[in-house]
Residue frames as a rotation matrix with the C-alpha (Angstrom) as fourth column:
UNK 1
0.551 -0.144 0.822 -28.95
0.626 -0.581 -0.521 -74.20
0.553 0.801 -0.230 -145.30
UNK 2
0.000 -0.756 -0.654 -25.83
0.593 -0.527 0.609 -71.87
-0.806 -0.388 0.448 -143.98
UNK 3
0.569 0.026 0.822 -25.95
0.670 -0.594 -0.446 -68.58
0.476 0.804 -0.356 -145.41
UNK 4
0.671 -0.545 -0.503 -23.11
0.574 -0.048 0.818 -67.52
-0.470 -0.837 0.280 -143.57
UNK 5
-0.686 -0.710 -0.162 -21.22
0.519 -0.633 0.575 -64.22
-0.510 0.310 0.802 -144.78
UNK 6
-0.335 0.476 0.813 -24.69
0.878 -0.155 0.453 -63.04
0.341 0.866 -0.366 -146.47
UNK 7
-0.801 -0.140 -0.582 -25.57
0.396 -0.853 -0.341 -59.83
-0.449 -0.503 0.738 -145.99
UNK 8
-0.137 0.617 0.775 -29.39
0.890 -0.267 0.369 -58.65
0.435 0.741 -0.512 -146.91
UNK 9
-0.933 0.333 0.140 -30.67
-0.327 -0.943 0.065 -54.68
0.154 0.015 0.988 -146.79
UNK 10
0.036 0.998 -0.048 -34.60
0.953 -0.049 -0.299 -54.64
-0.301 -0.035 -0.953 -145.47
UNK 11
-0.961 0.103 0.255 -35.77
-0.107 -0.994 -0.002 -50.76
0.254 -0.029 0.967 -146.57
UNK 12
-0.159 0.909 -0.386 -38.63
0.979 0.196 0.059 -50.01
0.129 -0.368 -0.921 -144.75
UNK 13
0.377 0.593 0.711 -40.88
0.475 -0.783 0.402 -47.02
0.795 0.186 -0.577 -144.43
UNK 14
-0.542 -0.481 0.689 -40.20
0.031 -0.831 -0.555 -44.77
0.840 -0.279 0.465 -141.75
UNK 15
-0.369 0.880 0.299 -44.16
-0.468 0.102 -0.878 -44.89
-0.803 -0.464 0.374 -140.23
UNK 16
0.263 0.962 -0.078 -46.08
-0.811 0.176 -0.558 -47.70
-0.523 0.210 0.826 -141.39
UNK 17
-0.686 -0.613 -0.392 -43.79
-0.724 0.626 0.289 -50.46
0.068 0.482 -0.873 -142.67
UNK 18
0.510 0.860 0.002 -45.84
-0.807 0.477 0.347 -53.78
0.298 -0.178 0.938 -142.39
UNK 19
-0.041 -0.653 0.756 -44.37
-0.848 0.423 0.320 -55.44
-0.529 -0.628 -0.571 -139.19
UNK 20
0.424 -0.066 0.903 -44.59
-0.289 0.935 0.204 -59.19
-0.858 -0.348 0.377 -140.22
UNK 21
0.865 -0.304 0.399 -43.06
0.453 0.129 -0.882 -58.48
0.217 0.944 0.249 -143.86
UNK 22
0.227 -0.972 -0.053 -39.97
-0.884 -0.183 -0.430 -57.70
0.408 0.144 -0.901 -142.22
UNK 23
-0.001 -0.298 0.955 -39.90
-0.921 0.371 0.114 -59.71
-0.389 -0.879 -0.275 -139.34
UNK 24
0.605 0.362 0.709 -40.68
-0.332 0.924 -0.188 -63.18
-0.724 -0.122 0.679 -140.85
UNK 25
0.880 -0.466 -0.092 -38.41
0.036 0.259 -0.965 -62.77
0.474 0.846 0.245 -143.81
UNK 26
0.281 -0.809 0.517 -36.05
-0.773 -0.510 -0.378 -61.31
0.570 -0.294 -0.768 -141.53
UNK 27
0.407 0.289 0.866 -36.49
-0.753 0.643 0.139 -64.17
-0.517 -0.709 0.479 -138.82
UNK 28
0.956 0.255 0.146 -36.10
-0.126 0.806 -0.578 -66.87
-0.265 0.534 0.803 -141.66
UNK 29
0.339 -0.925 0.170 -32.63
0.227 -0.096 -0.969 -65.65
0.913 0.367 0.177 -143.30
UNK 30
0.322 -0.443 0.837 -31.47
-0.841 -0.540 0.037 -64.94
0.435 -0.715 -0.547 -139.67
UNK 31
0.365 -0.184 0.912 -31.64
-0.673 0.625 0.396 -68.62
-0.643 -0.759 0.105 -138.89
UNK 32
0.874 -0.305 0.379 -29.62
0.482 0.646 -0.591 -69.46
-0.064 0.700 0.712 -141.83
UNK 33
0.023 -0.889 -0.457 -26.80
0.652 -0.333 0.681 -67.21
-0.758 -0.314 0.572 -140.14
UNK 34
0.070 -0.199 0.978 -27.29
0.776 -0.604 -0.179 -64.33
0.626 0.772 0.112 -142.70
UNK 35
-0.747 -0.090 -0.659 -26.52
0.366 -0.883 -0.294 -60.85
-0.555 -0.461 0.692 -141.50
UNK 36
0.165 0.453 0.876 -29.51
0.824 -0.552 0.130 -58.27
0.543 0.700 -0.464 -141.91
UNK 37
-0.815 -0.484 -0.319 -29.61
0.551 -0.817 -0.170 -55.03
-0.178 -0.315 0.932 -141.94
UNK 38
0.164 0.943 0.290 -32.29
0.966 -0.094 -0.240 -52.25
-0.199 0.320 -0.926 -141.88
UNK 39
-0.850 -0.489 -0.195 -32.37
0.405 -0.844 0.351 -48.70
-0.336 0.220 0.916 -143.61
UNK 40
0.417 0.884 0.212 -35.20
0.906 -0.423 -0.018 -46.18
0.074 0.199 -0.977 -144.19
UNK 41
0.668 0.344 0.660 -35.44
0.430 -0.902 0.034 -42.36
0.607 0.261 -0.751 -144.19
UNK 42
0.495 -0.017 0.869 -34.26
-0.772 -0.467 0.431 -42.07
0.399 -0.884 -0.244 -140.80
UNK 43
-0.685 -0.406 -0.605 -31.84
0.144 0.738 -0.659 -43.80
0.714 -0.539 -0.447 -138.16
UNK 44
-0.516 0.326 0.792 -34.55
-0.830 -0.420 -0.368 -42.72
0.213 -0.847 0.487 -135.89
UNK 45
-0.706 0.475 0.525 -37.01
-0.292 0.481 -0.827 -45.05
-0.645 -0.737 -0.201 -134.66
UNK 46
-0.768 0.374 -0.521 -39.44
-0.512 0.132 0.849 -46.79
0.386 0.918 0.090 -137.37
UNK 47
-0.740 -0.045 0.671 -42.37
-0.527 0.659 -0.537 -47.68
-0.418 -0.751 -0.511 -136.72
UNK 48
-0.923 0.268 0.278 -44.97
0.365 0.837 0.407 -50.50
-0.124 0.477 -0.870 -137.83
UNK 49
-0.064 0.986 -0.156 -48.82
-0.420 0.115 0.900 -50.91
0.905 0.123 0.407 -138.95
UNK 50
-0.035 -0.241 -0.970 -48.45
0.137 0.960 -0.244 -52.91
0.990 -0.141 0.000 -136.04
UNK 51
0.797 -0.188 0.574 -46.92
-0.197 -0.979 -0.047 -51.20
0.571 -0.075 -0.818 -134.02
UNK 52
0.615 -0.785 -0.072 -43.56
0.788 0.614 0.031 -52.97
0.020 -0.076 0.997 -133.83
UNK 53
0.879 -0.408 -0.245 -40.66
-0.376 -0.911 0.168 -50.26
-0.292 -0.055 -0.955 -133.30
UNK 54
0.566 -0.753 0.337 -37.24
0.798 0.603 0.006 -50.68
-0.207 0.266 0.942 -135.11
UNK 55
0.348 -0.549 -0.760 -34.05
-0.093 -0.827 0.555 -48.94
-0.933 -0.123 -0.339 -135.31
UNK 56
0.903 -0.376 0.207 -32.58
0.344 0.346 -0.873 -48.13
0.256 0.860 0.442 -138.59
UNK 57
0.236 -0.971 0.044 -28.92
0.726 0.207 0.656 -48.61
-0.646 -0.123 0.753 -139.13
UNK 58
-0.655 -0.750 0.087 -28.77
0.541 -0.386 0.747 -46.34
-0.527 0.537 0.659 -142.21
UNK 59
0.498 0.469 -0.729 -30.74
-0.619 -0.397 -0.678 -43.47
-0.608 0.789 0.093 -144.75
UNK 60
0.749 0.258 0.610 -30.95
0.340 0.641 -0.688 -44.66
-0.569 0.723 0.392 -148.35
UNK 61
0.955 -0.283 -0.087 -28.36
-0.202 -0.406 -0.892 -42.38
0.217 0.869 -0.444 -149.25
UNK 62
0.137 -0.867 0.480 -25.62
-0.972 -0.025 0.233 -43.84
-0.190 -0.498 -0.846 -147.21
UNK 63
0.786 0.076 0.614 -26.43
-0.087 0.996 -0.012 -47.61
-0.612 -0.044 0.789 -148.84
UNK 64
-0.310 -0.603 -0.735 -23.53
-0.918 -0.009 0.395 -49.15
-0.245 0.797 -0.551 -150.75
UNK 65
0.745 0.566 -0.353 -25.23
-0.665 0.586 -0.463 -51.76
-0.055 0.580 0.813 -152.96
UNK 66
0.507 -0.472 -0.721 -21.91
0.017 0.842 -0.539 -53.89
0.862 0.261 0.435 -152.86
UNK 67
-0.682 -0.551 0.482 -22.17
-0.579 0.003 -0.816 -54.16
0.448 -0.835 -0.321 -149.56
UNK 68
0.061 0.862 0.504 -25.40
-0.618 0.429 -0.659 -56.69
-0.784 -0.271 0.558 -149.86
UNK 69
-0.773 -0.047 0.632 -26.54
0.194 0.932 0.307 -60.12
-0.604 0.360 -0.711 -150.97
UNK 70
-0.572 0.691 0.442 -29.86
0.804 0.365 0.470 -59.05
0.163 0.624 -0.764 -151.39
UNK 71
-0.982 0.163 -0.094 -31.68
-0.073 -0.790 -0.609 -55.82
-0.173 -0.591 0.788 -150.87
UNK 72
-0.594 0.774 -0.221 -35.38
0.722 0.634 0.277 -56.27
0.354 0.005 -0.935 -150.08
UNK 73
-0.870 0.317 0.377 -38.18
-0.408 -0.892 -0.194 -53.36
0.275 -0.322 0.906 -150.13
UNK 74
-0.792 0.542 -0.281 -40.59
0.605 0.637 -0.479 -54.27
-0.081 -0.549 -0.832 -147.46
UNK 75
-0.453 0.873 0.184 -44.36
0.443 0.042 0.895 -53.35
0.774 0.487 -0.406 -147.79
UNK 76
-0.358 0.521 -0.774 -47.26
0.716 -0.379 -0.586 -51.61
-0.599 -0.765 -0.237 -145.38
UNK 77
0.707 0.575 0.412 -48.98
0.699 -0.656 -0.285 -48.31
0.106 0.490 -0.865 -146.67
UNK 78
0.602 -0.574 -0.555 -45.76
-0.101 -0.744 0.661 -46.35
-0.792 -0.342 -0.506 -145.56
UNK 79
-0.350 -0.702 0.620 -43.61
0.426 0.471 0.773 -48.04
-0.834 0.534 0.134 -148.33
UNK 80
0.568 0.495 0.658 -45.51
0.816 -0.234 -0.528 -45.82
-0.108 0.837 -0.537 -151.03
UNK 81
0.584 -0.596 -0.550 -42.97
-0.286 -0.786 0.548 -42.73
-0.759 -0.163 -0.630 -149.86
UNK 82
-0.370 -0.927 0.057 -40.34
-0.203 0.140 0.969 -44.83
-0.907 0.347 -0.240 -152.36
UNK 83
0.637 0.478 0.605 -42.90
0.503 0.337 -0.796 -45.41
-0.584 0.811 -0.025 -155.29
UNK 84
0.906 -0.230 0.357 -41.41
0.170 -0.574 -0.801 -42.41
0.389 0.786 -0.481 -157.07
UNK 85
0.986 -0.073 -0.152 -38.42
0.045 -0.755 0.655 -42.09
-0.162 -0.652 -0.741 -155.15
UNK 86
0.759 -0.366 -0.538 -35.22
-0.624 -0.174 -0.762 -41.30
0.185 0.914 -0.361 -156.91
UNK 87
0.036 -0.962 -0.272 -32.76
-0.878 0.100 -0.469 -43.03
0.478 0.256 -0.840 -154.68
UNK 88
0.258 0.469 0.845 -34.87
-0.666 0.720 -0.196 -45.88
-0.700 -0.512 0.497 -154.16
UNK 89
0.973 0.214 0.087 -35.00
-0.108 0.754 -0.648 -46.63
-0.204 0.621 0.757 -157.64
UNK 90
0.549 -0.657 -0.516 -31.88
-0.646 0.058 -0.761 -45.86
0.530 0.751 -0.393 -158.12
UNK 91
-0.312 -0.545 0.778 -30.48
-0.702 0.684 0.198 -48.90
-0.640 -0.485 -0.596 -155.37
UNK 92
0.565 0.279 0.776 -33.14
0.177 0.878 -0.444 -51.37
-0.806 0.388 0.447 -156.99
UNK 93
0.869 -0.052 -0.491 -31.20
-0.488 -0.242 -0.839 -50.35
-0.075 0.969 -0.235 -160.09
UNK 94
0.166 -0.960 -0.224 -27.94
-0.778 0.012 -0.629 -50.66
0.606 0.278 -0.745 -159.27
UNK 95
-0.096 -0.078 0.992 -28.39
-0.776 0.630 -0.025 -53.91
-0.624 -0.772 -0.121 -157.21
UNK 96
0.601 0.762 0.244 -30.09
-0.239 0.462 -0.854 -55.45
-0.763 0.455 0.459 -159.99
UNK 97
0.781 -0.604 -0.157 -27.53
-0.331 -0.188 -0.925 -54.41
0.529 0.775 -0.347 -162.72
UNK 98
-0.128 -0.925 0.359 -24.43
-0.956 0.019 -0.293 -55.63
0.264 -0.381 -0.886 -160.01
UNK 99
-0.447 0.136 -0.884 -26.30
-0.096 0.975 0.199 -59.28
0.890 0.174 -0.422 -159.75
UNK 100
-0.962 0.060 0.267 -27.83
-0.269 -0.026 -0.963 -58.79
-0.051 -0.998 0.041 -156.57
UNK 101
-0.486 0.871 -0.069 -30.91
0.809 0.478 0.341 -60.41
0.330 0.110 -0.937 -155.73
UNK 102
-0.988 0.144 0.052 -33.29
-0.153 -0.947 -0.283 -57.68
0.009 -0.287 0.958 -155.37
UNK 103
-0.090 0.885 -0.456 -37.70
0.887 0.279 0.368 -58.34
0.453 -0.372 -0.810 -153.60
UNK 104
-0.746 0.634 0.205 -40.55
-0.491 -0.731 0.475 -56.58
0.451 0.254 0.856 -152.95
UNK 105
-0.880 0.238 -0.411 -43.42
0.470 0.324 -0.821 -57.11
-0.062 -0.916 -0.397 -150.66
UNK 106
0.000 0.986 -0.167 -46.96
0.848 -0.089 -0.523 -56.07
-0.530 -0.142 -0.836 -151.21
UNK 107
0.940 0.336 -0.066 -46.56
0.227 -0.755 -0.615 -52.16
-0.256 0.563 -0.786 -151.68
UNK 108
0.027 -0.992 0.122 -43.23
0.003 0.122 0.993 -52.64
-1.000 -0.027 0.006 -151.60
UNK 109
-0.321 -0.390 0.863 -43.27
0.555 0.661 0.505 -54.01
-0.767 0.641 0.005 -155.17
UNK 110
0.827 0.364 -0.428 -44.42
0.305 -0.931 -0.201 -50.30
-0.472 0.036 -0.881 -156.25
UNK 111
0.611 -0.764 -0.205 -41.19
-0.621 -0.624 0.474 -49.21
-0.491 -0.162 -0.856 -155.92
UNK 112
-0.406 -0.822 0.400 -39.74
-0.006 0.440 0.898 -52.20
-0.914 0.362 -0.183 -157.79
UNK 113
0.332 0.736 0.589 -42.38
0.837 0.058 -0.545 -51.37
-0.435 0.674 -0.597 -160.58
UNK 114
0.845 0.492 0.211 -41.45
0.511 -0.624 -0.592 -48.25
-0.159 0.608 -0.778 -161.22
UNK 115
0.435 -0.899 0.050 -38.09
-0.546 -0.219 0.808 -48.70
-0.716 -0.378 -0.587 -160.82
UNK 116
0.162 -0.042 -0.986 -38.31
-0.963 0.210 -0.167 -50.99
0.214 0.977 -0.006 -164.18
UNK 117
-0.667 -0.617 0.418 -37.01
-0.696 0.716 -0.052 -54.35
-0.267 -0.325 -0.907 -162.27
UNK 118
-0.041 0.744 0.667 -40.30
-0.326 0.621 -0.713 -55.88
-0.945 -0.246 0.217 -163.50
UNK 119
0.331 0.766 -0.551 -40.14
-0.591 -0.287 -0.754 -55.62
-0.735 0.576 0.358 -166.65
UNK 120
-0.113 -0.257 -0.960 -40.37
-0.770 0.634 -0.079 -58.42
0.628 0.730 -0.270 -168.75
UNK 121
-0.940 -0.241 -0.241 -40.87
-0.030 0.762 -0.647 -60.45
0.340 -0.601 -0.723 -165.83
UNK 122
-0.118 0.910 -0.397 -43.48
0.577 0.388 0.718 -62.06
0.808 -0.144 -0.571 -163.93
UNK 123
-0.966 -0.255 0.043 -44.31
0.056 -0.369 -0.928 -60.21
0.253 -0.894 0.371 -160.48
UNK 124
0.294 0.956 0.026 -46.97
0.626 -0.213 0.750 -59.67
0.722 -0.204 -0.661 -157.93
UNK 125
-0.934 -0.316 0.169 -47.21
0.117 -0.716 -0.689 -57.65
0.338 -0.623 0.705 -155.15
UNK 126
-0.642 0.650 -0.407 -50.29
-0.011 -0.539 -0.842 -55.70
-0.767 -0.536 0.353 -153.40
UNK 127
0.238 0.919 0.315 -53.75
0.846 -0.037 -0.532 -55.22
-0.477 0.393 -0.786 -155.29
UNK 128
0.776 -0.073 -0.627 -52.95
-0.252 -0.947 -0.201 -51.45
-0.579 0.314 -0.753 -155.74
UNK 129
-0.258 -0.966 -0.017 -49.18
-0.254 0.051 0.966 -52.81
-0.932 0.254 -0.259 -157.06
UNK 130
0.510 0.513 0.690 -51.49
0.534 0.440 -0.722 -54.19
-0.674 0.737 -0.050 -160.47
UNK 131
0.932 0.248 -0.265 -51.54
-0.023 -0.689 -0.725 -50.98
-0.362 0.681 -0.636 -162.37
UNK 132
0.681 -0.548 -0.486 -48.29
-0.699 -0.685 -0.207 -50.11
-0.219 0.481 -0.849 -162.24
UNK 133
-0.228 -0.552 0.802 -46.31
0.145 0.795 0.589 -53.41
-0.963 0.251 -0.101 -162.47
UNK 134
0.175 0.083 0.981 -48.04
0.841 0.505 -0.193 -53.71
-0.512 0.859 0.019 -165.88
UNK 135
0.948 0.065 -0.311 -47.39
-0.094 -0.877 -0.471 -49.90
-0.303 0.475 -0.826 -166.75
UNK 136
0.181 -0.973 -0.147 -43.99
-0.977 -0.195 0.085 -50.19
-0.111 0.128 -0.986 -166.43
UNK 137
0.278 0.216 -0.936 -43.86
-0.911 0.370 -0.185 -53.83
0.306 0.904 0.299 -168.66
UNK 138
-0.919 -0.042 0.392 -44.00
-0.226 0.872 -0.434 -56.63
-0.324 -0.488 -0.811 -165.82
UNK 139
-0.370 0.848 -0.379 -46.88
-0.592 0.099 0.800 -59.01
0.716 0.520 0.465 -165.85
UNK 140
-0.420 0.309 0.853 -48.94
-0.884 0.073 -0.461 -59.28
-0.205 -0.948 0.242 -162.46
UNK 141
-0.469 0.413 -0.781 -49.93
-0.084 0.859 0.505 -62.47
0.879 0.302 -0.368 -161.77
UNK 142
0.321 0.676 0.664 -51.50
-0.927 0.081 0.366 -61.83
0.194 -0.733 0.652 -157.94
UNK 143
0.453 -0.450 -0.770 -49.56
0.178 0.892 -0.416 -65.00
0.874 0.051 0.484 -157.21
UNK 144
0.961 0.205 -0.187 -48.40
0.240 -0.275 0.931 -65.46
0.139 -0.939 -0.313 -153.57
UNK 145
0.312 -0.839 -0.446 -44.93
-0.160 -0.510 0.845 -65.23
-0.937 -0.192 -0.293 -154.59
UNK 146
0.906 -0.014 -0.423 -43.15
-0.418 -0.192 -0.888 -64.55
-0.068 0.981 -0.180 -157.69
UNK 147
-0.129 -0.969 -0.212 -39.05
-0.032 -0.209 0.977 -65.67
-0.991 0.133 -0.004 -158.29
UNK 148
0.881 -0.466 -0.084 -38.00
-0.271 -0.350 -0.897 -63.91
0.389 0.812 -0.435 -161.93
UNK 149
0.119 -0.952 0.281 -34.24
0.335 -0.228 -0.914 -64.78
0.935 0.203 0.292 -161.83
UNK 150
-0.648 -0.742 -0.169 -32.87
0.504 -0.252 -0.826 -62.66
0.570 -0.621 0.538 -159.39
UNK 151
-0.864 0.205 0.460 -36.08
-0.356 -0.895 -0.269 -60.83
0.357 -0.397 0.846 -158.70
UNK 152
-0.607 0.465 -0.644 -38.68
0.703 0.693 -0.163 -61.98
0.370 -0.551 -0.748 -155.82
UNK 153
-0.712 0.420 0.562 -41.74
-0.333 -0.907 0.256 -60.25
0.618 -0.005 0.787 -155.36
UNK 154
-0.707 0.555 -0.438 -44.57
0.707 0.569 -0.419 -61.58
0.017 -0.606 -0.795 -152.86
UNK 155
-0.118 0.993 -0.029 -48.45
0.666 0.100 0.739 -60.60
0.736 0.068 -0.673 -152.37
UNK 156
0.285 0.565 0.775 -48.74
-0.366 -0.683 0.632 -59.35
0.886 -0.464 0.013 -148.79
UNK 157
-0.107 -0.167 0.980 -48.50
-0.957 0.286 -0.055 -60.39
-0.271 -0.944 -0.190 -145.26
UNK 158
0.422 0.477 0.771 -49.58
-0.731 0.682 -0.023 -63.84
-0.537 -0.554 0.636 -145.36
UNK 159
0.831 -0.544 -0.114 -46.87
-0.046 0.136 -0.990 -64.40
0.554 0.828 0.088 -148.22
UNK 160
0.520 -0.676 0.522 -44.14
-0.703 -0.686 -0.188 -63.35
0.485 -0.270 -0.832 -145.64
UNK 161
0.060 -0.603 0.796 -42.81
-0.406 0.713 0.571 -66.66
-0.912 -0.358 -0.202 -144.26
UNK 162
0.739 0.158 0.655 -43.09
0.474 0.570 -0.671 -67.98
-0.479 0.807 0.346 -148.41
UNK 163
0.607 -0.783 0.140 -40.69
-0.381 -0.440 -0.813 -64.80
0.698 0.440 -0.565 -149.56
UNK 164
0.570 -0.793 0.216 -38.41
-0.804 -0.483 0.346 -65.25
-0.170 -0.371 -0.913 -147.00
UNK 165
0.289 -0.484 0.826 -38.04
0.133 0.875 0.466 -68.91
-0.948 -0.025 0.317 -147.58
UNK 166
0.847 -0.145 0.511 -37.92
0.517 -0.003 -0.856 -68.15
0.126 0.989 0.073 -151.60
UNK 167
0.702 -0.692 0.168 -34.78
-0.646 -0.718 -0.259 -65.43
0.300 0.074 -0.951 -150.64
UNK 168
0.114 -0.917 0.382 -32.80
-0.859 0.103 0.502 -67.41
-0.500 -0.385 -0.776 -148.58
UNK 169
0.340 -0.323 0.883 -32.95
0.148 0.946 0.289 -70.08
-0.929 0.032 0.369 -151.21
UNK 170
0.898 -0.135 0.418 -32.46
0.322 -0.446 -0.835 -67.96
0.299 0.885 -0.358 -153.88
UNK 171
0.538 -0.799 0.269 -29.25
-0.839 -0.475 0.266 -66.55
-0.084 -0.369 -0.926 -151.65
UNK 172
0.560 -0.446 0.698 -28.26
-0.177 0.759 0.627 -70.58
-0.809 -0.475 0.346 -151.47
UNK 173
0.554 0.212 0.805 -28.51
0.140 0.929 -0.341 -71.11
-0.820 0.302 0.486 -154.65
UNK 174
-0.880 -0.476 -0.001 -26.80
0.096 -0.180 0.979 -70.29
-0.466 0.861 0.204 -158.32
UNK 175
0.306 0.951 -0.047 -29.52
0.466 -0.192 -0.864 -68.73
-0.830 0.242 -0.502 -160.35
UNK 176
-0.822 -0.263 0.506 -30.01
0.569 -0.420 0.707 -67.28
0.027 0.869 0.494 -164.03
UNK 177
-0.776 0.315 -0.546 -31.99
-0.391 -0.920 0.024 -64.43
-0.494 0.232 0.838 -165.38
């Protein structure tokens, strides 16, 4: 698989991202020659549950959504900061609405809950991610990974080498809603 010229977005918490729900997705689409990129709060230093340390390239308000294949909110207990956050939801929005493939990660998939991207669709995500997937009219299935169309949601860590393979074949491939 050559995903050469792709270009995915990780967002990741600031403090507390959940190191192997970048890294392994990130790892996976890296050795299929995609370009990634990482953006949070801060260009400062980020750092893991882990404690893994990463630099971000960009704040959320400097993203241009058609400047990505796929934009992917990554999971940990930090990744609740974007549940409600306006210009979180408003990338998953406009990523979603511009064809972009657009995933979620444990608590990650909060923030694509309440950003609507679920709805009508299957999705999982974290335990806590239950409530609100089905508030906002997705339908949890606690399934290690989900693919809706364009939208890919995954369980938790131990999901994280299963999403990334499910992205970068979702990046290979031609897909419908």
């Amino acid at each position: 698989m050559d995903l050469s010229g792709k270009v995915v977005l990780f967002i990741i918490a600031p403090k507390n991202f959940r190191d192997e729900e970048l890294f392994e997705p990130r790892r996976i689409l890296e050795n299929h020659k995609a370009k990634t990129v990482v953006a949070s709060t801060t260009t400062n230093t980020c750092t893991g549950m882990l404690g893994a340390k990463v630099t971000s390239a960009l704040t959320l308000d400097k993203i241009e959504v058609n400047n990505y294949d796929a934009i992917i909110f990554v999971g940990g207990q930090g990744s609740t900061i974007y549940w409600n956050n306006k210009t979180a939801h408003s990338i998953a929005k406009e990523a979603y609405l511009k064809g972009k493939i657009i995933a979620s990660i444990c608590l990650g998939s909060g923030t694509l809950a309440n950003a609507g991207i679920f709805k009508g669709k299957n999705a999982t995500g974290w335990q806590d991610t239950e409530e609100l997937v089905e508030k906002n009219s997705g339908v949890y299935t606690g399934s290690d990974v989900e693919v809706s169309g364009r939208v890919i949601s995954a369980k938790g860590p131990s999901a994280a080498k299963k999403f990334g393979e499910a992205i970068a074949k979702a990046l290979e491939n031609e897909f419908e809603d």
